[in-house]
PAKOLZA-714336 format. One record per atom (N, C-alpha, C): y, z, x; residue in one letter. Coordinates in steps of 0.1 Angstrom, whole numbers, padded with zeros to 4 digits, always signed. Layout:
<pts>
YZXA;...
</pts>
This chain:
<pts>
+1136+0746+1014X;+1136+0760+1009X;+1133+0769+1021X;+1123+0766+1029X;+1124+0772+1040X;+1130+0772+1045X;+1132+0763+1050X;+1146+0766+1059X;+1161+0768+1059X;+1163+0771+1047X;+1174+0779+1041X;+1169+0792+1046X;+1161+0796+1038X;+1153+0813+1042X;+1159+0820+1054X;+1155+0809+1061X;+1157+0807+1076X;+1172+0811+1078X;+1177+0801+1076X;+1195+0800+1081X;+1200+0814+1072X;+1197+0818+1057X;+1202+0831+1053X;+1196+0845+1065X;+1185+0843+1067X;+1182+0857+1072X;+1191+0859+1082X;+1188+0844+1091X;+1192+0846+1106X;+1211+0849+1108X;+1218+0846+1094X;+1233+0846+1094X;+1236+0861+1091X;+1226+0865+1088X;+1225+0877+1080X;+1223+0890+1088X;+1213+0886+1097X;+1206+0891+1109X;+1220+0892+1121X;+1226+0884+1119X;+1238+0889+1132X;+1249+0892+1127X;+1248+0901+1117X;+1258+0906+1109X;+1253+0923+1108X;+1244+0929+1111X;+1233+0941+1110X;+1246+0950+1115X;+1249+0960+1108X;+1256+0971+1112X;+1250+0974+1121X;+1253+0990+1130X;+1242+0996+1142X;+1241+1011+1132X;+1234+1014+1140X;+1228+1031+1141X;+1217+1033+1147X;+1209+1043+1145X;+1197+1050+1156X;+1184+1054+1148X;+1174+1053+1154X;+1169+1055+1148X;+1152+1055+1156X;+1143+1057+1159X;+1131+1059+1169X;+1115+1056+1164X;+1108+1052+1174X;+1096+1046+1169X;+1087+1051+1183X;+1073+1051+1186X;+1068+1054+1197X;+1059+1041+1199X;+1056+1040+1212X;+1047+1030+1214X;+1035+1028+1204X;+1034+1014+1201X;+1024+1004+1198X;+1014+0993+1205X;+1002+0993+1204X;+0991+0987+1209X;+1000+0973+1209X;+0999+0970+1225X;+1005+0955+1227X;+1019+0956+1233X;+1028+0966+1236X;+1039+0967+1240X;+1038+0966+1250X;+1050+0957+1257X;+1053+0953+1269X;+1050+0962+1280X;+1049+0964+1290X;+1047+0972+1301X;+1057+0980+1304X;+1058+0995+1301X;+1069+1002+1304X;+1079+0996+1323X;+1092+0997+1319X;+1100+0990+1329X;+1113+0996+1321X;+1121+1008+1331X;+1128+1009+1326X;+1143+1001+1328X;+1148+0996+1318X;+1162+0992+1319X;+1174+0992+1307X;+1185+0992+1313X;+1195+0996+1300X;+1196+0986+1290X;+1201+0995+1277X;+1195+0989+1269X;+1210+0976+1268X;+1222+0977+1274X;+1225+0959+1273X;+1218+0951+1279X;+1208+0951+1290X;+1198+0942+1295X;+1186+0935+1284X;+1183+0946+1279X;+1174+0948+1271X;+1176+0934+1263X;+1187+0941+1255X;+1190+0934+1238X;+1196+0920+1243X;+1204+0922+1252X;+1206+0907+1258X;+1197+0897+1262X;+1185+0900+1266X;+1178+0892+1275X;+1165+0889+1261X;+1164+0898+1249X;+1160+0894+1234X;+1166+0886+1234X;+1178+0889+1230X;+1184+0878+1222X;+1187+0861+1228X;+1183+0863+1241X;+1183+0847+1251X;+1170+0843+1246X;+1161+0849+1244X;+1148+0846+1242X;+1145+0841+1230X;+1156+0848+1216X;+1153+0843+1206X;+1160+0834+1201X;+1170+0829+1212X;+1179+0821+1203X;+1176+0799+1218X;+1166+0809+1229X;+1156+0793+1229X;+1143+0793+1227X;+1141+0797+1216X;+1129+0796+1205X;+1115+0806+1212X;+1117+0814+1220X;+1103+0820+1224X;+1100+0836+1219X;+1100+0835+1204X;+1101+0845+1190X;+1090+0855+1196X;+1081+0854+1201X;+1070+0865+1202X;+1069+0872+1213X;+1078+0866+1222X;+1085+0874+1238X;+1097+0881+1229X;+1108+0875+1225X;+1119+0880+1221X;+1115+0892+1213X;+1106+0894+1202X;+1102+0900+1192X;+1095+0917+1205X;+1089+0911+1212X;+1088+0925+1223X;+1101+0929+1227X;+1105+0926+1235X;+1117+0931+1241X;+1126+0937+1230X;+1126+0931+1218X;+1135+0939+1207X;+1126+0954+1205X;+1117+0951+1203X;+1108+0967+1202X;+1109+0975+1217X;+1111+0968+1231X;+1110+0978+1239X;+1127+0983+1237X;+1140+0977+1234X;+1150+0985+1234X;+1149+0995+1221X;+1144+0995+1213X;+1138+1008+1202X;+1127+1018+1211X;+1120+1014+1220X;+1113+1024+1229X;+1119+1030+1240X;+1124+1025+1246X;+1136+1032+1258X;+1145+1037+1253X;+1152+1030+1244X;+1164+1033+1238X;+1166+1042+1223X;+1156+1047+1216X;+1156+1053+1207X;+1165+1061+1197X;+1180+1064+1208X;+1189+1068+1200X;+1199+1065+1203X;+1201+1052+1209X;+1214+1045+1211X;+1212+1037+1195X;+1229+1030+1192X;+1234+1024+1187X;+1226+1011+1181X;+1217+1009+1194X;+1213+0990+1184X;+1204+0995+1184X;+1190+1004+1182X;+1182+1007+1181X;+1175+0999+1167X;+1187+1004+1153X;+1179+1001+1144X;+1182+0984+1141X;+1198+0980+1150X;+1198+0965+1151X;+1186+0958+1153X;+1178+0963+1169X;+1168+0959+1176X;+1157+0955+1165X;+1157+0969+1157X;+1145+0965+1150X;+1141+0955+1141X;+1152+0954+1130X;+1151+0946+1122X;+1153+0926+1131X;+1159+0928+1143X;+1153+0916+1151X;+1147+0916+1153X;+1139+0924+1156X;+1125+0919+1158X;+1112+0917+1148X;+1119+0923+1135X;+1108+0915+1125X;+1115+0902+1126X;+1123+0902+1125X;+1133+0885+1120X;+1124+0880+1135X;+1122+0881+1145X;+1117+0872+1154X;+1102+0870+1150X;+1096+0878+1146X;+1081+0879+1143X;+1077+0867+1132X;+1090+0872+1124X;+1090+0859+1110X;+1089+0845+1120X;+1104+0843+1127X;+1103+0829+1131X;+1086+0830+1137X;+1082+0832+1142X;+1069+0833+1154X;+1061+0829+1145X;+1057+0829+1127X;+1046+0830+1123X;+1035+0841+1119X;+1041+0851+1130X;+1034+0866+1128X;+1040+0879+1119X;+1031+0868+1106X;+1039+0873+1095X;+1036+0888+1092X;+1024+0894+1095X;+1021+0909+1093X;+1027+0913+1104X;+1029+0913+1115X;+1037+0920+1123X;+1054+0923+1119X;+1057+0910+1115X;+1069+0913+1107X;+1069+0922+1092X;+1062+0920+1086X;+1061+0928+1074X;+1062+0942+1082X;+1051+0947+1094X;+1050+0959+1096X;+1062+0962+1103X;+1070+0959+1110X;+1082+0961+1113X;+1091+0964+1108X;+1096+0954+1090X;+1108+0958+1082X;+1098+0974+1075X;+1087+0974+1073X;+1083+0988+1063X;+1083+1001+1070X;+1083+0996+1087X;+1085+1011+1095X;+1104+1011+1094X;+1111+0999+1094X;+1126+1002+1092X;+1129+1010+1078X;+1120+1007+1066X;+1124+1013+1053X;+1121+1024+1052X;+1110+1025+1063X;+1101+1043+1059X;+1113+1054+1067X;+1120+1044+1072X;+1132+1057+1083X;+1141+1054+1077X;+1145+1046+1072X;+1155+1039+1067X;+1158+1039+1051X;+1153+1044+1039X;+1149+1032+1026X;+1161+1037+1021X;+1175+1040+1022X;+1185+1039+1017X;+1193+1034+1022X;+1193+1027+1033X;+1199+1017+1042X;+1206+1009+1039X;+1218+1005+1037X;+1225+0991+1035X;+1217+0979+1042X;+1210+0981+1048X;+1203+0967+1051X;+1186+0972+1047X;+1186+0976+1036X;+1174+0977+1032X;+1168+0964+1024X;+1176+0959+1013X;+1178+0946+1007X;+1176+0934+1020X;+1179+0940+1030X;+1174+0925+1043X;+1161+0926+1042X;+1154+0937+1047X;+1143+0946+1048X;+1131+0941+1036X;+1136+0942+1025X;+1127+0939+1017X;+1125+0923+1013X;+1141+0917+1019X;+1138+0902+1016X;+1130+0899+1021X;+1128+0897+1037X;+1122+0896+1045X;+1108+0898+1047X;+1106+0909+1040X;+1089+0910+1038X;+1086+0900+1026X;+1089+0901+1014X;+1089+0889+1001X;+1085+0878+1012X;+1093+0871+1021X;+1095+0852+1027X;+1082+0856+1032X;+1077+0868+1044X;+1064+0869+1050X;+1050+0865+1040X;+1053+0876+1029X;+1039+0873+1012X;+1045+0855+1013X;+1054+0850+1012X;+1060+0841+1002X;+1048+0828+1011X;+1055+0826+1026X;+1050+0813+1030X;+1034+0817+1033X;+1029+0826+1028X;+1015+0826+1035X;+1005+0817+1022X;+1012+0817+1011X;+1008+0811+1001X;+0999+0801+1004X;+0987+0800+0998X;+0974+0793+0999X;+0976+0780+0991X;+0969+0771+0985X;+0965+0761+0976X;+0959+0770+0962X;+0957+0764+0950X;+0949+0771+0940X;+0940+0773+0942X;+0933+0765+0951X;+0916+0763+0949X;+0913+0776+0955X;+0919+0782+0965X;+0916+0796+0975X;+0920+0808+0965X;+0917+0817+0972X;+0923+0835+0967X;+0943+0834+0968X;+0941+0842+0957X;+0955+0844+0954X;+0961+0860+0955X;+0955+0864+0963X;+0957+0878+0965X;+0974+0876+0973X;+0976+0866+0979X;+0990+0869+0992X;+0998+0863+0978X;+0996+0858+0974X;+1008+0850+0962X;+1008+0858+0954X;+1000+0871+0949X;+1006+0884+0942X;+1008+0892+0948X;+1008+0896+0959X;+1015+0903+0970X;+1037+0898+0970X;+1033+0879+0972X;+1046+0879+0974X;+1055+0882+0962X;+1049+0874+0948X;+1053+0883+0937X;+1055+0895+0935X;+1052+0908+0942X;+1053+0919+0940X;+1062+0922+0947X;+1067+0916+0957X;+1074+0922+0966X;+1090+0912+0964X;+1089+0902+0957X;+1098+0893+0947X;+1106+0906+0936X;+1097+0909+0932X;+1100+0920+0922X;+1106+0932+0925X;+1099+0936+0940X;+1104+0946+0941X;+1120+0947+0949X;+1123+0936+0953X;+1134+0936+0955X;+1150+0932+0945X;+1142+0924+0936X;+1151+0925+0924X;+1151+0937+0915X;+1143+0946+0914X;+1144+0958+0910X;+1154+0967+0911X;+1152+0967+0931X;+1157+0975+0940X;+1174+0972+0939X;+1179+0956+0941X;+1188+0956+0943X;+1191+0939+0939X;+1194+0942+0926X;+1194+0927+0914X;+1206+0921+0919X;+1217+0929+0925X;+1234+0923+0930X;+1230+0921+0943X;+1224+0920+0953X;+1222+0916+0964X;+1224+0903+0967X;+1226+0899+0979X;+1225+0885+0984X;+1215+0878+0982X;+1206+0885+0983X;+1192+0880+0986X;+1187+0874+0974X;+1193+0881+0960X;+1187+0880+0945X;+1187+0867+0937X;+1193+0858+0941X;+1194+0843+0935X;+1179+0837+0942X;+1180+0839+0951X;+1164+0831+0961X;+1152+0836+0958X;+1153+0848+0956X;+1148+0860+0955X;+1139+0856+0937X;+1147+0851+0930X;+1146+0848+0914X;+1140+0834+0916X;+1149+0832+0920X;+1140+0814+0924X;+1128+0812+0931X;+1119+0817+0937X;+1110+0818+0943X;+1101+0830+0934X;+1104+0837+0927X;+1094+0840+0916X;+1091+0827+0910X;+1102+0821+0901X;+1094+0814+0893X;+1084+0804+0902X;+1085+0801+0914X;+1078+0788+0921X;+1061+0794+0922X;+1067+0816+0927X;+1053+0819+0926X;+1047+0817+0917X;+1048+0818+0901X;+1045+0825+0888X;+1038+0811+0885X;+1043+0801+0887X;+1038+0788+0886X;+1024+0784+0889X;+1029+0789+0904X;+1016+0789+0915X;+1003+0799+0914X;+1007+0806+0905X;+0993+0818+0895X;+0990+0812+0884X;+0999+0808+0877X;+0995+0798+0864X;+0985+0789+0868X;+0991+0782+0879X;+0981+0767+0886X;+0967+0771+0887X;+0965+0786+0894X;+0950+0793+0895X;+0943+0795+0883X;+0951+0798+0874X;+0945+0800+0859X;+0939+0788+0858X;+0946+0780+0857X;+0939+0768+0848X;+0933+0758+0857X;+0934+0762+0869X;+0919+0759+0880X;+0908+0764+0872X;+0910+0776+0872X;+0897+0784+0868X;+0888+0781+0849X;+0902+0776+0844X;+0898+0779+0828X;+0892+0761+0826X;+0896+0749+0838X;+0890+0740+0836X;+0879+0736+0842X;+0876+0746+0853X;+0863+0746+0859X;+0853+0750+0844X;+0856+0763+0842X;+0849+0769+0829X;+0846+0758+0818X;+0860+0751+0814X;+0856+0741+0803X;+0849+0731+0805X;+0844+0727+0817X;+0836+0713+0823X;+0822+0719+0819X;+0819+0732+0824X;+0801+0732+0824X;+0801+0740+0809X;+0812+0743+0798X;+0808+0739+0783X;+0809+0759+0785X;+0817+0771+0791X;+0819+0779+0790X;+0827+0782+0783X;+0830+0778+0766X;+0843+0779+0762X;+0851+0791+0765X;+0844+0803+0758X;+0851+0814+0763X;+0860+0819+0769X;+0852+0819+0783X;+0856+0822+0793X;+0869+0812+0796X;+0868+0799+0789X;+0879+0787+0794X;+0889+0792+0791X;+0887+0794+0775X;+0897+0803+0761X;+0907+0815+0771X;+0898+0820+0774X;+0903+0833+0781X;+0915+0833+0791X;+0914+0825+0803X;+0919+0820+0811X;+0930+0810+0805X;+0931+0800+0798X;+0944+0792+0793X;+0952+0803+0780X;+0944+0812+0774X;+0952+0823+0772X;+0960+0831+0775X;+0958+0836+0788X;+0963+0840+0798X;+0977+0834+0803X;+0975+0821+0807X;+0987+0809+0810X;+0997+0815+0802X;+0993+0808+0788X;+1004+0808+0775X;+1010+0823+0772X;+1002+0836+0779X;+1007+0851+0772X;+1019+0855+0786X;+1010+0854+0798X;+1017+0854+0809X;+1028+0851+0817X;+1028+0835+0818X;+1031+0825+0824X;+1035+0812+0813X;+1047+0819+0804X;+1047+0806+0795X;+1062+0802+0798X;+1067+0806+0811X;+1076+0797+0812X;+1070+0785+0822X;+1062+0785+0824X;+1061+0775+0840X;+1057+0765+0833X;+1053+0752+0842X;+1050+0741+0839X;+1039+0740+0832X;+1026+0752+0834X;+1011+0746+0830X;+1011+0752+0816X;+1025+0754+0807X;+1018+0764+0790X;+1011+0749+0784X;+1023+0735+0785X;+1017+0728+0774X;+1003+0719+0773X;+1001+0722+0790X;+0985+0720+0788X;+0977+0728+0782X;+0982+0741+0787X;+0972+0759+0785X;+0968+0753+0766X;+0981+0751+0761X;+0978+0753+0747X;+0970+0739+0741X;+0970+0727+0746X;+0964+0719+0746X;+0948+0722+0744X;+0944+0724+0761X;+0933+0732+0762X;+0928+0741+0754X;+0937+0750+0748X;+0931+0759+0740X;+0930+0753+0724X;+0933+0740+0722X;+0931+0735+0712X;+0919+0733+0709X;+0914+0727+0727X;+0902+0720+0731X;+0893+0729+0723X;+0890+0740+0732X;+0884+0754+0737X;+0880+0763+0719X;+0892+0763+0714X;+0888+0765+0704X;+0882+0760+0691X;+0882+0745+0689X;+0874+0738+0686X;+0862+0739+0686X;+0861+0738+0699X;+0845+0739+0709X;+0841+0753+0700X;+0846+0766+0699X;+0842+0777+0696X;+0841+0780+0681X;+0847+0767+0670X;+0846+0765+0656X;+0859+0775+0655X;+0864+0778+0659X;+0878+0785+0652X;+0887+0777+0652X;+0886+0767+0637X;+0893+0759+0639X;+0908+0761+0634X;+0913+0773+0627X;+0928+0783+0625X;+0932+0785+0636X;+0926+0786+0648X;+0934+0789+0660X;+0934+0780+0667X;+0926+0768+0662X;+0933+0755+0673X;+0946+0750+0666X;+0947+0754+0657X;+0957+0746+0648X;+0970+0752+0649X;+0970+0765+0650X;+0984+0775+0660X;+0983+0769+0669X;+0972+0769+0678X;+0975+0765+0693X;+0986+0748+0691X;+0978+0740+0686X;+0985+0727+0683X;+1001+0729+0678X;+1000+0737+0667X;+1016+0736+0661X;+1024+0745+0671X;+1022+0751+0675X;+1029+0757+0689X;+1037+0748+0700X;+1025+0738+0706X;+1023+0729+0713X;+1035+0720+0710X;+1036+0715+0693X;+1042+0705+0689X;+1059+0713+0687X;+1059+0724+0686X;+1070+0732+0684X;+1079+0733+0696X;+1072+0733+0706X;+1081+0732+0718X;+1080+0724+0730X;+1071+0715+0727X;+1069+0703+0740X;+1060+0694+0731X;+1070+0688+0717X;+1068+0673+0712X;+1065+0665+0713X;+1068+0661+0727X;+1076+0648+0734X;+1060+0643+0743X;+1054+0653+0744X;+1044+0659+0757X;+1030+0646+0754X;+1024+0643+0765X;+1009+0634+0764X;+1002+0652+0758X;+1003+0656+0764X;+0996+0670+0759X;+0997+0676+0742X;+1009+0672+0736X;+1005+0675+0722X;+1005+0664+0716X;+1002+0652+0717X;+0998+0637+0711X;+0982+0641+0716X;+0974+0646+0727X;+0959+0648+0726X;+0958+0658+0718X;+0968+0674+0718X;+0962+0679+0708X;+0963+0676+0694X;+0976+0669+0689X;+0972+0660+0679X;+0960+0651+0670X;+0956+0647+0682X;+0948+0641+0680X;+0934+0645+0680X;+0931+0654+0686X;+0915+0663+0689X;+0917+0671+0669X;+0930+0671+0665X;+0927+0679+0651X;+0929+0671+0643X;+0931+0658+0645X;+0932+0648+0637X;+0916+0641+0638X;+0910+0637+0645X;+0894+0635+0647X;+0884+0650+0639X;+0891+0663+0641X;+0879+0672+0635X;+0883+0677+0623X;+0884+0670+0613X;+0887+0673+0598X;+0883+0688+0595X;+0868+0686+0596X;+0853+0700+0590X;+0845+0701+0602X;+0845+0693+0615X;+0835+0694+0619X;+0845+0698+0634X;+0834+0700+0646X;+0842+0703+0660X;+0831+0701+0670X;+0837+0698+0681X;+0827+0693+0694X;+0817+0703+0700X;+0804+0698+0695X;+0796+0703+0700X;+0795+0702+0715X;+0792+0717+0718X;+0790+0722+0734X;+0778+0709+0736X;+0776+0710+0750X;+0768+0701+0761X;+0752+0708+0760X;+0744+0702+0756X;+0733+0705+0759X;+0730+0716+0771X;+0717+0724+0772X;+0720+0732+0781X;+0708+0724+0792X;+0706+0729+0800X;+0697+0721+0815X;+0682+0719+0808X;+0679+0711+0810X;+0660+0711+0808X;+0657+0721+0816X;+0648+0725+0814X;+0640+0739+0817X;+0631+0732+0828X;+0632+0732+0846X;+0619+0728+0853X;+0606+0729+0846X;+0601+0724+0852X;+0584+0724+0848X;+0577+0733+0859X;+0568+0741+0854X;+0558+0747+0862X;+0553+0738+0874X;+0551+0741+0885X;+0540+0735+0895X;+0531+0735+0892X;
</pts>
C-alpha cells in the first residue's frame, strides 16, 4: 500500500501544471547562490530521481526563492513536499503542501496537496499500545479530502485507508476497555467497547466490543443489556467464537452474574 502511495503521487507529481506563486526564506535554506532557475529545477530533479530526497527537497524550495514568479515556482513547490515525503520528513512535507493551499486552496492540484498531507498523518501511525493523536490527525485529513473533492483521483485510496485508520482507533478502544476489564473496572470497560460498537461498528473489533459488553454488563448486573448486547452479536456475526462465548456467559447466568474480583488487602500498619 505504500508503495502504491508512492508510484500514484510520484506519476502524479510529473504531471503538475505550472504557475507562480512566492514564499520568503526559511530557517535551514540552502546558502543564497544565485542561479537560473533551469539549473535549479534540473539539478532537483537529478537529485530526486537518485534518491537524495532531502538535498533535492532544498533545491526545489531555493527555485521558489530565487525564482518566485517564474512558471515552475508552484511546480517546485509541491516537489518539494513530494521529496520531503520520500525523505521521511513528514512535517516538513505537511508544511510545504499547507503553505501551497494557503496561496493556492482553489488550485487544481489542491486534491494532490491534501492527499499528500493525509499519506504524511497516514504512515506516522503508531501501534495501539502508544497515543493516537497522528492516527486522528490522519483520519481528519482522510476526511477532509473526501469532503473536499469525493471525484478526485486520490478518493478510492483515500476511502480505503480510512477504513484501515478507523480500525486502528477501534484497536485503541478495546486496548483500553480490556485493560479496564482485567483489574474488575466494569464501567469504565462498558464505556470504551461501547464506544467500538456506536463508532466503529464497521471494523473488525464490533463482534468482540459486543461480546465484551456482554461480559461487562453482567459484571454490572444489567443483565437486559447483556442480553441485547448478545442477540445483536448473534444477529450479525453467528458464525463468530465471540457470540458462541457470549452465548454461553448468558447461558451460565440464569439469575445470577460474575462477581467483581475482590479488592487488594489493605497493608498493615508498621
Amino acid at each position: 500500500m505504500k508503495l502504491a502511495s508512492r508510484a500514484l503521487l510520484l506519476g502524479l507529481c510529473a504531471a503538475l501544471p505550472l504557475a507562480a506563486c512566492s514564499r520568503g526564506r526559511s530557517k535551514g535554506d540552502l546558502p543564497y547562490v544565485a542561479r537560473d532557475v533551469g539549473s535549479l529545477y534540473s539539478g532537483a530533479k537529478r537529485l530526486l530521481d537518485s534518491g537524495r530526497y532531502a538535498e533535492a527537497a532544498q533545491l526545489f524550495d531555493e527555485v521558489e526563492r530565487q525564482h518566485p514568479y517564474s512558471i515552475w515556482a508552484r511546480r517546485a513547490q509541491l516537489m518539494s513536499a513530494f521529496s520531503y515525503y520520500l525523505d521521511a520528513s513528514y512535517q516538513k512535507s505537511i508544511d510545504s503542501a499547507q503553505r501551497f493551499l494557503s496561496v493556492h486552496p482553489g488550485n487544481r492540484d489542491a486534491p494532490y496537496a491534501y492527499y499528500l498531507i493525509a499519506l504524511c498523518y497516514y504512515e506516522q501511525i503508531s501501534d495501539v499500545t502508544r497515543d493516537q493523536k497522528i492516527t486522528q490527525q490522519a483520519l481528519d485529513a482522510m476526511g477532509e479530502l473526501q469532503r473536499r473533492y469525493p471525484n478526485s483521483r486520490y478518493a478510492a485510496d483515500a476511502r480505503l485507508k480510512t477504513d484501515l485508520v478507523r480500525d486502528h482507533l477501534a484497536g485503541k478502544e478495546m486496548e483500553i476497555g480490556r485493560f479496564y476489564e482485567k483489574r474488575g473496572e466494569w464501567l469504565s470497560a462498558t464505556l470504551r467497547f461501547r464506544r467500538v460498537v456506536d463508532q466503529y461498528q464497521t471494523t473488525s473489533h464490533t463482534p468482540e466490543a459486543l461480546m465484551r459488553l456482554t461480559e461487562t454488563y453482567l459484571a454490572l448486573g444489567v443483565r437486559d443489556e447483556a442480553r441485547k448486547a448478545a442477540a445483536v452479536l448473534g444477529a450479525n456475526y453467528p458464525g463468530t467464537i465471540w457470540y458462541k462465548r457470549a452465548y454461553d456467559l448468558i447461558g451460565r447466568n440464569p439469575d445470577n452474574v460474575p462477581a467483581p474480583p475482590p479488592p487488594p488487602p489493605t497493608p498493615k500498619a508498621a
